[in-house]
LUMMI-527603 format. One record per residue (C-alpha): x, y, z. Coordinates in steps of 0.02 Angstrom, whole numbers, plus 50000, padded with zeros to 5 digits. Each point is the difference from the previous one (the first is absolute). Layout:
# residues N
XYZ
...
***
This chain:
# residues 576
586106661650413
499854982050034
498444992150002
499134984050108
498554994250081
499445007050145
500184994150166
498594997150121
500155001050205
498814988950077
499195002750161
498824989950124
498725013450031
499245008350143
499984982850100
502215001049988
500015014550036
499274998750174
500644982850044
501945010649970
499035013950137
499554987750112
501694991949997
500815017050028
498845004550135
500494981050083
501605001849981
499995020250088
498774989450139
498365000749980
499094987450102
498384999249889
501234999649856
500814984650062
498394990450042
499325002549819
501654993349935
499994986350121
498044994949955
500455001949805
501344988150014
499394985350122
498525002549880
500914997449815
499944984149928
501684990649953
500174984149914
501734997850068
500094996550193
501635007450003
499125017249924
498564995550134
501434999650162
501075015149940
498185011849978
499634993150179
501615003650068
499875018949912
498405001150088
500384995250159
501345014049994
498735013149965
498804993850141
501544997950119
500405020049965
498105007150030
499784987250137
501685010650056
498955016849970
498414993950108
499024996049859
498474987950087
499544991949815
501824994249964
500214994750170
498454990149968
500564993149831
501934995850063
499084989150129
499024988849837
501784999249920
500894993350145
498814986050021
499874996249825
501394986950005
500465007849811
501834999750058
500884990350124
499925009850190
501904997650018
500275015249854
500675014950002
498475011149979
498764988650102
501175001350161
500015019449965
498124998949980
499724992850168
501325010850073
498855014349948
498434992350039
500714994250195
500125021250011
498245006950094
498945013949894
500655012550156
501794995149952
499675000849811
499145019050029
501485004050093
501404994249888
499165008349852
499885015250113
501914998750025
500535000049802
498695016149965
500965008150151
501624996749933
499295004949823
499495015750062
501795003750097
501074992749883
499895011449862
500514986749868
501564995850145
500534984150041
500035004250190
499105013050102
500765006550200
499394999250164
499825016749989
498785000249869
498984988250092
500025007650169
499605017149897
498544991449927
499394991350173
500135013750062
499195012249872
498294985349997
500005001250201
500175017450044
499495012149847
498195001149908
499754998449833
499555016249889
498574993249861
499905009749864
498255007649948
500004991249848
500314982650054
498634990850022
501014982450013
500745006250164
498375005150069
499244986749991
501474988650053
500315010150162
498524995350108
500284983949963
501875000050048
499435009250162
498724986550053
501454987049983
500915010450101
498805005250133
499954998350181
501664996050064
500674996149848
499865018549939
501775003849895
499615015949886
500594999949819
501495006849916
500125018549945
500495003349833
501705010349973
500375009349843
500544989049844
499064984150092
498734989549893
498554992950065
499604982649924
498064992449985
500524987550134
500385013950109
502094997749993
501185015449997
501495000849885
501245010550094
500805015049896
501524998550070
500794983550061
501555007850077
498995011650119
499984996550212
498685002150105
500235018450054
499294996450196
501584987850047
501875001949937
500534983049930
501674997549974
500784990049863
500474984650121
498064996550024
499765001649838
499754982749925
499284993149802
498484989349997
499464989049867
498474995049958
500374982950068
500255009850176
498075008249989
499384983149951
500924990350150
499065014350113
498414998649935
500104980550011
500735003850194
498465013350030
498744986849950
500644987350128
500035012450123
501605003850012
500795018450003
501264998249837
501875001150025
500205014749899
499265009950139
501624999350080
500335010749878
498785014750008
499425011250147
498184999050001
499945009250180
500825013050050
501264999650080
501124988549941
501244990450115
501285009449897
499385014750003
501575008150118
501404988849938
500945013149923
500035011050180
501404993850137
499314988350124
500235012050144
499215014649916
498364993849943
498885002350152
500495015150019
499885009449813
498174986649974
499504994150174
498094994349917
500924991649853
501074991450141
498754994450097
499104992749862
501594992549898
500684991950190
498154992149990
500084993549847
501614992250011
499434992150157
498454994449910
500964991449879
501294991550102
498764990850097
498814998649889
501054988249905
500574991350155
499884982749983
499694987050140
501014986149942
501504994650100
501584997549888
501104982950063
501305011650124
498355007950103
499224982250006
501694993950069
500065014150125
498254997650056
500424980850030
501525005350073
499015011150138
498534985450024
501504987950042
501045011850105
498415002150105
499514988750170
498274993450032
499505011650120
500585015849893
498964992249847
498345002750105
500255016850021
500915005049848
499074992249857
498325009850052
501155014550009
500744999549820
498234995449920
499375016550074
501625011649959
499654989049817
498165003549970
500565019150047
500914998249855
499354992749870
498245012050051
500995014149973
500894994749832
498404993949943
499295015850018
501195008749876
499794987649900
498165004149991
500285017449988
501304996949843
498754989149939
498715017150012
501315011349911
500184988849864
498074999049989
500125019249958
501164997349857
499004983949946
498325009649979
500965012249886
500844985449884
497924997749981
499825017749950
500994997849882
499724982449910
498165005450007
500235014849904
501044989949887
498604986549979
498605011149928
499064997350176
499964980949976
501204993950144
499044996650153
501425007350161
498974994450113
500604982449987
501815001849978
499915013150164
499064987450108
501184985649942
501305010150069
499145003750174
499854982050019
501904996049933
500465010150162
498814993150128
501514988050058
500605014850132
498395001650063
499874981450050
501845000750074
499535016550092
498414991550088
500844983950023
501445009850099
498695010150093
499284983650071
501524992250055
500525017350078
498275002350096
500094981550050
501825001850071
499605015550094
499514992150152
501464987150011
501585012849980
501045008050151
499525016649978
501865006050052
500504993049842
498915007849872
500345021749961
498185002449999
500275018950004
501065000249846
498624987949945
498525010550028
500835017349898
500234986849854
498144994650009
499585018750015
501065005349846
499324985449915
498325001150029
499825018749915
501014994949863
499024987049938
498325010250049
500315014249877
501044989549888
498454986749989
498885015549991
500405010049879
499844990049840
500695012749892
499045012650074
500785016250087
498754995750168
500134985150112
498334989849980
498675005750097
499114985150027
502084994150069
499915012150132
498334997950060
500464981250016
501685003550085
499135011650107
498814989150050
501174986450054
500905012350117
498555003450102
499344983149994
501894993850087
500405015750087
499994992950176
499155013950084
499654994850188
502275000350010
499975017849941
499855010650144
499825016149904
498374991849906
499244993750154
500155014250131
499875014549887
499444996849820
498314990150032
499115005049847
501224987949949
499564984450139
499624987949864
499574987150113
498145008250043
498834988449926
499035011649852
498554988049990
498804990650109
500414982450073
499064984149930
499774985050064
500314983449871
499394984250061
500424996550187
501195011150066
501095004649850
499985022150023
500465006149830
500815020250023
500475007649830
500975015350067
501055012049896
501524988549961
499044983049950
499385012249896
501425006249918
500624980950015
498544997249887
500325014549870
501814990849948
499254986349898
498715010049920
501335014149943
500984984749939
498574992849908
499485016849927
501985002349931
500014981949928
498475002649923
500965014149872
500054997249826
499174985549996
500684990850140
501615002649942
500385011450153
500264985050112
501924998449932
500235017649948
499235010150146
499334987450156
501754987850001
501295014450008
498945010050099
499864982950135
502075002849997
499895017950068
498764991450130
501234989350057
501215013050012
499025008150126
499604983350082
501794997350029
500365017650051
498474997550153
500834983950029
501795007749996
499575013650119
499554989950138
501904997050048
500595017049934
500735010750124
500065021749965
502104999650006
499904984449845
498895009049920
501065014949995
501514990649971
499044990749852
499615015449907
501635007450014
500764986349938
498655001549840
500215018249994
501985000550008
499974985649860
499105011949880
500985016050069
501884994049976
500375004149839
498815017149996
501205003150144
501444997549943
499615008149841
499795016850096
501414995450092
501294998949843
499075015049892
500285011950162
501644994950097
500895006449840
498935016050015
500475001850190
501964997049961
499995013749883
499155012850116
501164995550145
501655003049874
499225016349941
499905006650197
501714991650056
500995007249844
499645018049990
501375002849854
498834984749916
498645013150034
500615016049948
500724991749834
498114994249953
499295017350039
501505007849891
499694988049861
498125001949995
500155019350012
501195000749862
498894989249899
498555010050049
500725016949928
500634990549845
498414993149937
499125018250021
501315007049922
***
């Protein structure tokens, strides 16, 4: 048996053993991890400067990945190293430094809250689908989360997840399915990666991967406001433009007339709600074409002409624009759902979601701006010219449209405080001494009896408050009360788009005036039979068939007496 010394293992101790932990738990990414790395190695002495640069450099990668992670201390500390001046500005890791530090905390928060969601949908993948997300959107915005009795972490996290979320911005949490694991920051890893959302059949051509460079570039466009691209993708409300594809054209209104309705909406929605006012070269060249084909004489009368037929226009485009602009609002308020479940309650949605109001105020100014030249060029048209008929059924349809699309704000009722407003303006403008039926026979309703005593101001000046000053009076108060919501924050959510409906009905008053009853008719016909054609001629192809069968059956009696033969005999063969 040979025989020799023995040999020894040496070991650093207790203190190597948890520097090799804390390196693991870095490297796995651990924020506090990082930072104590960092601090331990801008803190070592070196007598080499080259020793001195490459534990700086080392650092500034650990700070650079918490900063990444929302970690306030490393953000602090990358801040110091950058304006050291240890190594020249122009490197590598400085200009990644800065990169990082240029991000706000709110994008920071969100991009973290991007990599836990893929995390928690990847399952160890390199790629996650649409599906997944919309499932998970979805599951946060919709379902309630079942707590355990037992866990006290999710107690005491879920009142302060619902105060974030309160008011308006009230999305419920996720529900838990079998096989799903609940993490201490509140993510879901899915059991099953490959499963659909049950309430919507997706089909594999909508299926698309994600990486988690897609979730990042949407939390980075959610933070500036922004609804991200991949919600293209997905079908956050229901129904989706889609949703009757796979039915002939002719036969949808009539097997889903509601679907129809809502899909022909949509698709109008979206069509001019991307319209864009800019003139290519050929319609600029047309449009000079038509100026210099034009005398003098015609100019006068014609320009004031195509300004008003113009500011028609662009009011009504502008108004599906702002009603896009509202159903994307829906969807944005659930990609905050779900980066602040993501972010442990630390993203603030209130920011990113009034960003985005204000990113779409640009229809609003076009809309007014239109309405003024239209009301300004009222009085200077031929009135033989101008449909105003055809014009007053569009400011009708318009005008409830955007009142219980404005309204609703996610809500199954219109807004109360809405309709009193819009009710209000109707009787202030209703012009009651031309309605013969109000002033002979209704006079309950003879708004122009003064309610209150006359007073005299100064010399001679009678002031008469009677019932419609007063309800004059009542419109900027009801305006002031809805822009004084959530903290003044109704004026562009609730008071602006509510003004639009206003001016709806503002141009329907104005509209009426040179209305006659057979345009009118002839207006709404024209509405109704552009909504009607292809219901119609979907009943029209699913029962002419129908019809030429029963008229062969009666004109060919052999036809008929064969089918009753053939169904007799298979009658008495399937009882026998």
């Amino acid at each position: 048996m040979p025989s020799g010394r023995k040999r020894w293992n040496l070991h650093d101790g207790p203190q190597g053993s948890l520097r090799r932990l804390r390196n693991q738990l870095a490297e796995d990414g651990c924020a506090e991890s990082q930072v104590v790395l960092a601090k331990q190695l801008l803190e070592e002495k070196c007598e080499l400067e080259a020793d001195k640069i490459s534990n700086f450099k080392q650092a500034l990668e650990w700070l650079i990945c918490a900063t990444e992670q929302a970690h306030p201390e490393a953000r602090r500390m990358l801040r110091r190293c950058v304006r050291s001046g240890v190594i020249d500005e122009a490197s590598a890791p400085i200009v990644r430094a800065k990169a990082c530090l240029a991000a706000s905390r709110q994008e920071t928060v969100a991009r973290k809250a991007a990599r836990d969601l893929f995390a928690s949908l990847s399952n160890g993948e390199q790629y996650i689908t649409t599906a997944q997300l919309e499932r998970r959107i979805r599951e946060i915005c919709c379902c309630t989360l079942r707590k355990e009795p037992d866990d006290d972490a999710i107690d005491d996290e879920a009142p302060e997840e619902a105060r974030a979320l309160d008011g308006e911005q009230a999305l419920e949490p996720s529900q838990l399915q079998s096989g799903d694991h609940l993490h201490s920051n509140g993510t879901i890893r899915t059991h099953d990666t490959d499963d659909d959302y049950t309430d919507r059949p997706i089909h594999s051509d909508d299926i698309r991967n994600l990486t988690v460079d897609n979730l990042v570039s949407a939390a980075v466009d959610y933070c500036q406001g922004e609804l991200p691209l991949v919600s293209r993708e997905l079908t956050l409300t229901d129904p989706s433009a889609k949703a009757l594809d796979h039915i002939p054209a002719l036969h949808r209104a009539f097997l889903h007339p509601l679907v129809f309705v809502q899909v022909l909406y949509l698709k109008l929605l979206y069509y001019l709600g991307s319209f864009s006012f800019r003139l290519s070269n050929i319609e600029l060249s047309l449009l000079l074409v038509a100026y210099l084909s034009v005398g003098t004489d015609g100019l006068y009368h014609l320009v004031p002409l195509v300004l008003y037929y113009s500011s028609t226009i662009v009011m009504t485009v502008c108004t599906f624009k702002m009603l896009l602009a509202k159903r994307q609002f829906v969807d944005f308020r659930k990609w905050s759902g779900l980066f602040l479940r993501y972010s442990d309650g630390t993203l603030r949605p209130d920011e990113a979601e009034d960003l985005f109001v204000r990113n779409n105020l640009g229809p609003f100014l076009q809309f007014f701006l239109a309405l003024f030249l239209n009301l300004f060029l009222y009085p200077f048209i031929a009135n033989q010219w101008v449909p105003f008929s055809e014009f007053c059924v569009l400011s009708f349809c318009l005008m409830f449209l955007t009142l219980f699309s404005f309204g609703t704000n996610g809500n199954p009722y219109p807004d109360v405080l809405a309709l009193i407003s819009f009710g209000i303006n109707v009787l202030a403008k209703y012009p009651y001494e031309k309605d013969t039926v109000v002033h002979q026979g209704w006079r309950f309703l003879d708004l122009h009896v003064s309610t209150y005593s006359s007073y005299i101001l100064g010399n001679g000046i009678e002031f008469c408050l009677n019932a419609r000053v007063f309800f004059s009076l009542l419109i900027p108060v009801i305006l002031f009360a809805m822009a004084r919501r959530s903290d003044w924050r109704g004026v562009l959510k609730y008071a602006l788009p509510h003004c639009v409906t206003l001016s709806w009905l503002q141009m329907f008053i104005t509209c009426s005036h040179g209305s006659t009853t057979y345009g009118l008719i002839r207006g709404t016909l024209a509405l109704v039979c552009s909504v009607l054609f292809l219901p119609l001629m979907g009943v029209v192809t699913v029962t002419l068939p129908v019809f030429a069968f029963l008229q062969y059956v009666t004109i060919s009696k052999l036809f008929y007496t064969v089918s009753v033969l053939v169904g007799l005999t298979m009658k008495f063969v399937c009882i026998n």
